[in-house]
C-alpha positions in Angstrom: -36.1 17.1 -69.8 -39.5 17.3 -71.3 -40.4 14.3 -69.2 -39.0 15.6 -65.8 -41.1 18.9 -66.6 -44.2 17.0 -67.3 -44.0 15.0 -64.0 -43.9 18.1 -62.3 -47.1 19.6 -64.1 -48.7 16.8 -63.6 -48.2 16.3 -59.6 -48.3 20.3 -58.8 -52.6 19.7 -60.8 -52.6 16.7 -58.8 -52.0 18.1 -55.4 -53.4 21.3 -56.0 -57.0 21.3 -57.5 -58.0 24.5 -57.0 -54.7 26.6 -57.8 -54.9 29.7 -59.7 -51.5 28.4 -61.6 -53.6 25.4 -62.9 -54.8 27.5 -66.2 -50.6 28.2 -67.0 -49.8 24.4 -66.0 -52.5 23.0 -67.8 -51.6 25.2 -71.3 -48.2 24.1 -71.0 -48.9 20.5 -70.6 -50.7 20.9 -73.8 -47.9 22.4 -75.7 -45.7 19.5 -74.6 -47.9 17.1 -76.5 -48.2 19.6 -79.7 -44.1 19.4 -79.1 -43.8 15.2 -78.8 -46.8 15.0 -81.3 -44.7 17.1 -83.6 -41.8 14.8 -82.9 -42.7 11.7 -83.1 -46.5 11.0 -83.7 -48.4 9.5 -81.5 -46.1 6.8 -80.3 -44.3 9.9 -78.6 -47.2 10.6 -76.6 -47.9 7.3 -75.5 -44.0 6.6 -74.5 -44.4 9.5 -73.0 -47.5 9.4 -70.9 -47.1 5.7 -70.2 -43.6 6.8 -68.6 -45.1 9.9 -66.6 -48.3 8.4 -65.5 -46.1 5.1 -63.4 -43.8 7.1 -62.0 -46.3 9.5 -60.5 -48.6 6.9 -59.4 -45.1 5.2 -57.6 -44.4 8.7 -56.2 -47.5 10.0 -55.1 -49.6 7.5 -55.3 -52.5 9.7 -57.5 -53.5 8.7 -61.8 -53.1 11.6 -64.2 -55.1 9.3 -66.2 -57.8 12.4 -66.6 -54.8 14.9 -67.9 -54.5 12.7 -71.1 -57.2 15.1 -72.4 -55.0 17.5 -72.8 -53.2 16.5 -75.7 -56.8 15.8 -77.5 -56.5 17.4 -80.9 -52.9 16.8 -82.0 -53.9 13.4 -83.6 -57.3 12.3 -84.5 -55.6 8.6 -83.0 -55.2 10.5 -79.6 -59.0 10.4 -78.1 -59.2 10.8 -74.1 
């Protein structure tokens, strides 16, 4: 669930650069990684963003490499 929900936050920021939702989709994106991080460490995070990040680049052919950011600050492990 959480990874079909990060896929989409991920390709909406992708595709739209400049949306005024990017703020929301962006702060949610972050509490998913306080969520996994909360979880199951850091391994959670890298499952998960390991998972997310081939499937996009499959589907739409873009990196959310620079999104990994977001989840700075939950581990002092997690550094992007």
């Amino acid at each position: 669930m959480l990874e079909e929900e990060m896929i989409d936050l991920l390709t909406f920021l992708l595709q739209n650069p400049d949306s005024k939702e990017n703020v929301s989709k962006k702060s949610r994106v972050s509490e998913i990684g306080k969520e996994l991080y909360s979880d199951g460490g850091i391994d959670s995070l890298e499952n998960m963003f390991f998972v997310v990040q081939n499937r996009i680049k499959e589907e739409i052919g873009k990196d959310p490499e620079p999104f990994r950011s977001l989840w700075n600050g939950n581990s002092n492990d997690w550094k992007h």
